[in-house]
Each structure stands twice: as structure tokens, then as C-alpha cells.
C-alpha positions in Angstrom: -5.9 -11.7 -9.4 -2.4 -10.4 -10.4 0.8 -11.8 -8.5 1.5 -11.1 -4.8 4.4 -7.8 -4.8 6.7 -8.0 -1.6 5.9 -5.8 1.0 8.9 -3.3 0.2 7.9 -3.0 -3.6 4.4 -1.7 -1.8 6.5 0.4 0.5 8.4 2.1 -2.5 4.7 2.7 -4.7 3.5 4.8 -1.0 6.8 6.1 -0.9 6.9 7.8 -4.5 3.4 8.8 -4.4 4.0 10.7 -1.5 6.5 12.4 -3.2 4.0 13.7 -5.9 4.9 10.7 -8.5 2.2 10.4 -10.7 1.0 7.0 -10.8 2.9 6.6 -14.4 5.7 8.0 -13.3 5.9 5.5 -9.9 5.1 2.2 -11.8 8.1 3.0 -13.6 10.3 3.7 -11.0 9.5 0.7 -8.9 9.2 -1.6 -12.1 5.3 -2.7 -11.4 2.2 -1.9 -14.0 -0.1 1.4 -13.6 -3.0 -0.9 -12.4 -1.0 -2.5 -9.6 0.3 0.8 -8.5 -3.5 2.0 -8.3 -4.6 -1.4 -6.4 -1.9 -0.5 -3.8 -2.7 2.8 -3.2 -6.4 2.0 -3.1 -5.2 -0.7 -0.2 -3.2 1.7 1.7 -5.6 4.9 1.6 -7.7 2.2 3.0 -5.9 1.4 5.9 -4.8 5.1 6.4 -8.3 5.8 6.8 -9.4 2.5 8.9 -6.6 2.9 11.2 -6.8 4.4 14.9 -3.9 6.9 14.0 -3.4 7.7 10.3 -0.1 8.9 10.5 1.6 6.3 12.3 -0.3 3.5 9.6 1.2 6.0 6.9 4.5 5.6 8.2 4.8 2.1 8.7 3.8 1.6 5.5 6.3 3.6 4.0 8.7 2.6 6.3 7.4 -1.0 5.1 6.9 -1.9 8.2 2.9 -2.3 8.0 1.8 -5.7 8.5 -0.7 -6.7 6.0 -1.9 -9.6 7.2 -3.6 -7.8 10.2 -7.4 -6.8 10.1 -7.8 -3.2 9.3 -10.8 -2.8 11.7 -13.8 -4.5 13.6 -15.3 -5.3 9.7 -11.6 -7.4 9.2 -9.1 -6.2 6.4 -7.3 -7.3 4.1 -6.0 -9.9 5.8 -8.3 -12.0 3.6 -6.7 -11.6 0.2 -3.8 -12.8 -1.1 -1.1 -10.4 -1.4 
């Protein structure tokens, strides 16, 4: 399992992808691999499309305001791994 990122390195990945980076284009931006910039936006279309409203999740991600640690649903999140 690769190294934990900090929450606004996650927020930055979201950020430029949302922008239309392409995922090569992003990791170099924010300084982090191609693979870990997949993992993360695996993770957060996750929780975009676990969460109650999808928008707000969106935004507090970006916003990096999204807590991780917090169960994305009644089947638990990704609370569980380490991050």
C-alpha cells in the first residue's frame, strides 16, 4: 500500500481533474504518481456516488473539507484503510 497523501494533496488531484487535467497532466501538477492520482479519483467517484447528495460530497472534497475517515454508507467506507 503506497504512503498516506494529506487530505489537501487529494483535494488538489479532484480539483485538477475537474478542470479537465488529464491524469498525467494532474500528477504533475500536484507532484504525486499517475497511479495515486487514479486511486484517488477511484475513492472519490466512490463517495460522489455513495453519498446522499453528490454535489455537496464533490465539493467538500474539493474544498478539502471531506472527512475520510467517515463511512461512505450503510456497507461502511473507507474509513477502514489507511490513507
Amino acid at each position: 500500500m503506497p504512503a498516506p497523501i494529506p487530505a489537501s494533496v487529494r483535494a488538489d488531484i479532484v480539483y485538477h481533474a475537474a478542470l479537465g487535467y488529464t491524469n498525467e497532466e494532474t500528477a504533475a501538477a500536484v507532484g504525486v504518481s499517475r497511479n495515486t492520482v487514479r486511486k484517488y479519483l477511484r475513492l472519490t467517484r466512490a463517495v460522489v456516488e455513495d453519498a446522499d447528495d453528490p454535489r455537496e460530497a464533490l465539493v467538500d472534497v474539493v474544498r478539502n473539507e471531506y472527512d475520510w475517515t467517515r463511512p461512505a454508507g450503510p456497507g461502511g467506507g473507507f474509513g477502514d484503510l489507511p490513507m
